[in-house]
C-alpha positions as CSV (number, residue, x, y, z in Angstrom):
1,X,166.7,-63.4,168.4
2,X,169.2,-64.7,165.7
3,X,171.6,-62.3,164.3
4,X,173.7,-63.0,161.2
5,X,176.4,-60.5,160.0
6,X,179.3,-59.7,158.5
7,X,183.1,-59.1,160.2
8,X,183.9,-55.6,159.0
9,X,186.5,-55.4,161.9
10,X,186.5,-57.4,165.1
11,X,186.3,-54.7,167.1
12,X,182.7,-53.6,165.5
13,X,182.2,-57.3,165.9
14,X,182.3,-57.4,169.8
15,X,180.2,-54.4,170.1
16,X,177.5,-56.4,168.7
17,X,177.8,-59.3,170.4
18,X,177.7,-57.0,173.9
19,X,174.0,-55.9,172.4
20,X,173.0,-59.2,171.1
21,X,174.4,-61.8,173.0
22,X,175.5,-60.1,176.3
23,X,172.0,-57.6,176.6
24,X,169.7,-59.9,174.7
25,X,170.2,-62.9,175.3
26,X,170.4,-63.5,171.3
27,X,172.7,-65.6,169.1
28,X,174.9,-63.7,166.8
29,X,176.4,-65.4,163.6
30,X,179.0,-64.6,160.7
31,X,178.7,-65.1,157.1
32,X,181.0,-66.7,155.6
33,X,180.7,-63.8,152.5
34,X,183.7,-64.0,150.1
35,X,184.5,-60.8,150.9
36,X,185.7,-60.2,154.5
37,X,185.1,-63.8,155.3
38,X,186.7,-66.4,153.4
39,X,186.5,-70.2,154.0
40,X,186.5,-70.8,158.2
41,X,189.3,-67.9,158.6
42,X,188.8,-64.7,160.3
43,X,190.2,-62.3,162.6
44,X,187.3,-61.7,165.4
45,X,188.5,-64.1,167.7
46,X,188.9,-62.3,171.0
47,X,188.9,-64.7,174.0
48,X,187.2,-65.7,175.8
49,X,184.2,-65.1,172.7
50,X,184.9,-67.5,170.3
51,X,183.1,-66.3,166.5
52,X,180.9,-68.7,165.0
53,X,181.5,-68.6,160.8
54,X,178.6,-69.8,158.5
55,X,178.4,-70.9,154.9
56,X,175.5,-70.1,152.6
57,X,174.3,-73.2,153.6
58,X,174.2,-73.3,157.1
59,X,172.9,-69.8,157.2
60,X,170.0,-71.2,155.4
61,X,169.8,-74.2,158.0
62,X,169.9,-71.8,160.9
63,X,167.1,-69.5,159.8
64,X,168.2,-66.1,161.6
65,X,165.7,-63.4,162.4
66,X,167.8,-60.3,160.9
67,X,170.2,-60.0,159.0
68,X,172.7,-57.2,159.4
69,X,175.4,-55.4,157.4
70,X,177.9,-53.1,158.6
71,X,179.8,-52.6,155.4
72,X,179.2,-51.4,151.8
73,X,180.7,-54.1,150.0
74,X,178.7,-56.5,151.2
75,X,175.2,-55.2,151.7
76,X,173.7,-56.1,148.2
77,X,174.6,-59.5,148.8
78,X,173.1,-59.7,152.2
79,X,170.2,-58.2,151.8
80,X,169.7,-60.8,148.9
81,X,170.2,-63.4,151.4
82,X,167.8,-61.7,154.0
83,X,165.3,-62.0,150.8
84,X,166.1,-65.4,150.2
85,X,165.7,-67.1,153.5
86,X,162.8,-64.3,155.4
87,X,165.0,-62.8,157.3
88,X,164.6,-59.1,157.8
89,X,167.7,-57.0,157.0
90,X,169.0,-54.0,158.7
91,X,172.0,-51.9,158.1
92,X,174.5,-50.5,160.1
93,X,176.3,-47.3,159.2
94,X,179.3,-46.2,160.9
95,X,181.3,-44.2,157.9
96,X,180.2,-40.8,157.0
97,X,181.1,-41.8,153.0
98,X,178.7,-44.9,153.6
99,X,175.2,-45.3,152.5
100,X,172.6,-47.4,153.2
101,X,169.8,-49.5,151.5
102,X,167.3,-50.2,153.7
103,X,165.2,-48.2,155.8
104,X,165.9,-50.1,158.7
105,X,169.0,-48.8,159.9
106,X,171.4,-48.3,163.1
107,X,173.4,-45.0,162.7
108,X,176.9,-44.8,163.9
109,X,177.3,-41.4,162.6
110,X,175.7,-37.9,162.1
111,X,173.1,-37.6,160.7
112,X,169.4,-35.7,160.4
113,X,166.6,-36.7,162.3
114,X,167.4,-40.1,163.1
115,X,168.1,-42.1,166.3
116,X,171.9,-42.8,166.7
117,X,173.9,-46.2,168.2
118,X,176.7,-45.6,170.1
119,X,178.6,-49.3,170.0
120,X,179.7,-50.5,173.1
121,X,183.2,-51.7,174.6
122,X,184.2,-52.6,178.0
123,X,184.8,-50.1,180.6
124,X,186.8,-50.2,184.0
125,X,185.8,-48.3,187.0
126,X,186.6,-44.7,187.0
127,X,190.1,-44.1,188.8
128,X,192.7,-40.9,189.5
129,X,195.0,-40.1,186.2
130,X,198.1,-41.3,187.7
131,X,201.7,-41.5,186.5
132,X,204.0,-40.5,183.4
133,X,202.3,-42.8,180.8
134,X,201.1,-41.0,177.6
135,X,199.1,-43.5,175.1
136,X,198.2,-43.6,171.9
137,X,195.4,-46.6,171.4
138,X,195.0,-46.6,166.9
139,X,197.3,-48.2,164.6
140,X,197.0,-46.5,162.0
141,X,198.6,-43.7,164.1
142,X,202.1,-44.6,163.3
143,X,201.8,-43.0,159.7
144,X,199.4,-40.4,160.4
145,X,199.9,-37.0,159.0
146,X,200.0,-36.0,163.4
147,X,202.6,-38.1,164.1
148,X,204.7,-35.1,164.4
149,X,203.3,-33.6,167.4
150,X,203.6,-37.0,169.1
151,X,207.5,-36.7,168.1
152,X,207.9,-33.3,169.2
153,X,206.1,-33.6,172.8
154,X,208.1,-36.7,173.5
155,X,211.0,-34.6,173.1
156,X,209.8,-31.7,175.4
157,X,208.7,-34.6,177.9
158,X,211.4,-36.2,178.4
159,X,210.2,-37.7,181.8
160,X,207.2,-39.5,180.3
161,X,206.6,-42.3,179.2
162,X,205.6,-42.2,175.5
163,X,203.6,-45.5,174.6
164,X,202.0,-46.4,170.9
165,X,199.0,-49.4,171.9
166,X,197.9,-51.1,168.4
167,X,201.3,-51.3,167.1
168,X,203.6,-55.1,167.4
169,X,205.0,-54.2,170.5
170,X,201.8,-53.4,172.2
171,X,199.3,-55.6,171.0
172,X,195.7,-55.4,173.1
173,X,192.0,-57.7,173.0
174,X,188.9,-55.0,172.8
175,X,188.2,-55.8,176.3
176,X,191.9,-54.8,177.9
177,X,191.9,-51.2,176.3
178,X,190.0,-49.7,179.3
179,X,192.7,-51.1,182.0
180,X,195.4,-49.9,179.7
181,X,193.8,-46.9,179.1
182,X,193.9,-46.5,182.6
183,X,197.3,-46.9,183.2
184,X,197.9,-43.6,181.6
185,X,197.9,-40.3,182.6
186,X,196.5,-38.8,179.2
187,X,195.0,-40.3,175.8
188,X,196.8,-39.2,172.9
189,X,194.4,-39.5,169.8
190,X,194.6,-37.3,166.6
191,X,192.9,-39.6,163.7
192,X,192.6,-37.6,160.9
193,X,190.1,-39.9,159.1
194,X,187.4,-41.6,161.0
195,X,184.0,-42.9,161.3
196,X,182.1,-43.7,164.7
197,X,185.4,-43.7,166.2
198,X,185.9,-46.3,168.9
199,X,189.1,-45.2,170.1
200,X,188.0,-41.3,170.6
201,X,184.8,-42.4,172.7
202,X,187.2,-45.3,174.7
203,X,189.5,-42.2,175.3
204,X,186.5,-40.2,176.6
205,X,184.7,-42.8,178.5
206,X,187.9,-43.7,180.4
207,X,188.5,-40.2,182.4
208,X,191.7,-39.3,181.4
209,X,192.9,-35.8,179.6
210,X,192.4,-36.4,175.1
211,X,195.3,-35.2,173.6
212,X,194.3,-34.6,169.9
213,X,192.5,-32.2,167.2
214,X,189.1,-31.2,167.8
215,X,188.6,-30.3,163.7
216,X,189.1,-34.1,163.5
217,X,185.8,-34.9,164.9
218,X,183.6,-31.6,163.5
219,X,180.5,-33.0,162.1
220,X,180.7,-36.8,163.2
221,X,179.3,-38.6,165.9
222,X,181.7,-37.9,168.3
223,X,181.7,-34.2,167.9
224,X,179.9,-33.6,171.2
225,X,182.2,-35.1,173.3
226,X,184.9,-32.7,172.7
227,X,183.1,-29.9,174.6
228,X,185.4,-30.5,177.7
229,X,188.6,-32.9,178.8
230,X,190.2,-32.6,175.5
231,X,193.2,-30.2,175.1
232,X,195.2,-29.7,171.6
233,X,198.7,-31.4,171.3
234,X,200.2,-27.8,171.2
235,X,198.6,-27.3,174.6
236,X,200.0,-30.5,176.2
237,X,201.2,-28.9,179.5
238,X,198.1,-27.6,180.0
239,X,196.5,-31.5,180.7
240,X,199.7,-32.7,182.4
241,X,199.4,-29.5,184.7
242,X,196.3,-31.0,186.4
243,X,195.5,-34.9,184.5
244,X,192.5,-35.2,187.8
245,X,190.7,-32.2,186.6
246,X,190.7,-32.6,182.6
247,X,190.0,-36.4,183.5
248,X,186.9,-35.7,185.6
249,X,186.0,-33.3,182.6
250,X,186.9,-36.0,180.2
251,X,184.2,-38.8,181.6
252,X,181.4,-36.2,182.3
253,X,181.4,-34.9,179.0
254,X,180.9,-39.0,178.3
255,X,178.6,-39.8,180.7
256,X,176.3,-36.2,179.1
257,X,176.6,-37.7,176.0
258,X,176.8,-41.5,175.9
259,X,173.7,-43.5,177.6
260,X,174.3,-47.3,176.2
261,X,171.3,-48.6,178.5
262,X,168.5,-46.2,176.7
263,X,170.2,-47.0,173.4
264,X,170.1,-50.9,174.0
265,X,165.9,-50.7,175.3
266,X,165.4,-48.5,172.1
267,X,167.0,-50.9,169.5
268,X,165.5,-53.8,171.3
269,X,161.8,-52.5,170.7
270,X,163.3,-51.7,167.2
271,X,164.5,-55.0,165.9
272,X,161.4,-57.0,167.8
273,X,159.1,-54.8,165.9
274,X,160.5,-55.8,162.4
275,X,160.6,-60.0,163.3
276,X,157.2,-59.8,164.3
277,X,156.4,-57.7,160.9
């Protein structure tokens, strides 16, 4: 199976390559679109997976099976493509505000009556919450509107060890999150605008006590996760009190919720259904 898409953000990008390359054995492409993807530069690069950029042209040479979109700004376009060469195109939909236009679609986020895809990331073995390490694993948190109760625990804690991942200092690959996620004793993660939310179900899937907002998440995707291991930042002590407990509660409220495997099978059958259409 052939796979073109687009590069919203590389972390998307490696999530599909773990479906398409890693689970099915597939080839999976970029477009070279104008619009995320300009000329042979991009930032998707995570080794040892090297991203392989097409032009118009070679798309056209290579003759891909589906074409996929994971963005609004380019999905017009690409779905013209699709048309243009007999590719079948699918979107994927991981923003609330986004909409698709195709009925062929992989759903990243709440909604009715459909079939949802969880995209994957690497995992480490489940081990004890250990130590004084407190991290925070998005970028954007730095100017969030919850950096305050970040400030204010690091004062009340002064003992721990307050670290931001994402930022210049602490750079990571999509694949080294889980061991660093494991190095801490508690996930801090208040996002006050998301979508799928990689970082929230990373957080979960890794065992340890989420630090953040649960109003964050009301409505989205990963809504039902926050039915255990997640405490509010005013309740900090309550986590650090007993990290083992709120982390076992943390990665069975994952494991309840998450099943990667029964997703992959489904969207397998899904996507061999429309080549052979």
């Amino acid at each position: 199976m052939r796979v073109l898409t687009d590069l919203h953000h590389g972390v998307l990008y490696e999530a599909l390559a773990m479906l398409f390359e890693d689970r099915f054995d597939g080839e999976l492409r970029v477009w070279q679109d104008g619009y995320y993807v300009r000329g042979s530069e991009h930032h998707a690069d995570f080794p040892p997976r090297k991203v392989a950029v097409l032009s118009t042209d070679q798309v056209r040479a290579w003759q891909p099976d589906i074409v996929l979109s994971t963005v609004g700004g380019t999905r017009l376009r690409m779905r013209d493509l699709a048309h243009e060469i007999g590719a079948t195109y699918v979107d994927h939909i991981g923003n609330a505000w986004d909409e698709p236009i195709s009925e062929r679609v992989l759903w990243s986020v709440q909604h009715e009556d459909v079939a949802f895809y969880h995209p994957e990331f690497h995992r480490v073995p489940w081990t004890v919450p250990k130590g004084r390490r407190i991290g925070s694993f998005h970028a954007s948190f730095e100017h969030s509107q919850c950096r305050e109760y970040w400030n204010m625990a690091k004062t009340a804690h002064p003992d721990y060890e307050f670290v931001m991942y994402g930022t210049a200092e602490h750079q990571l690959y999509p694949w080294q999150v889980a061991d660093a996620m494991a190095s801490c004793v508690a996930i801090w993660h208040c996002k006050d605008a998301d979508g799928y939310g990689f970082t929230v179900h990373e957080a979960f899937a890794s065992g340890r006590p989420i630090i953040g907002h649960r109003y964050h998440y009301e409505g989205k995707l990963a809504e039902p996760l926050f039915r255990a291991g997640q405490v509010e930042p005013e309740r900090l002590d309550e986590a650090l009190f007993d990290p083992e407990w709120w982390g076992r509660a943390a990665r069975r409220s994952f494991e309840e919720t998450v099943d990667f495997d029964a997703e992959a099978a489904r969207i397998r059958g899904m996507f061999t259904m429309a080549v052979a259409a």
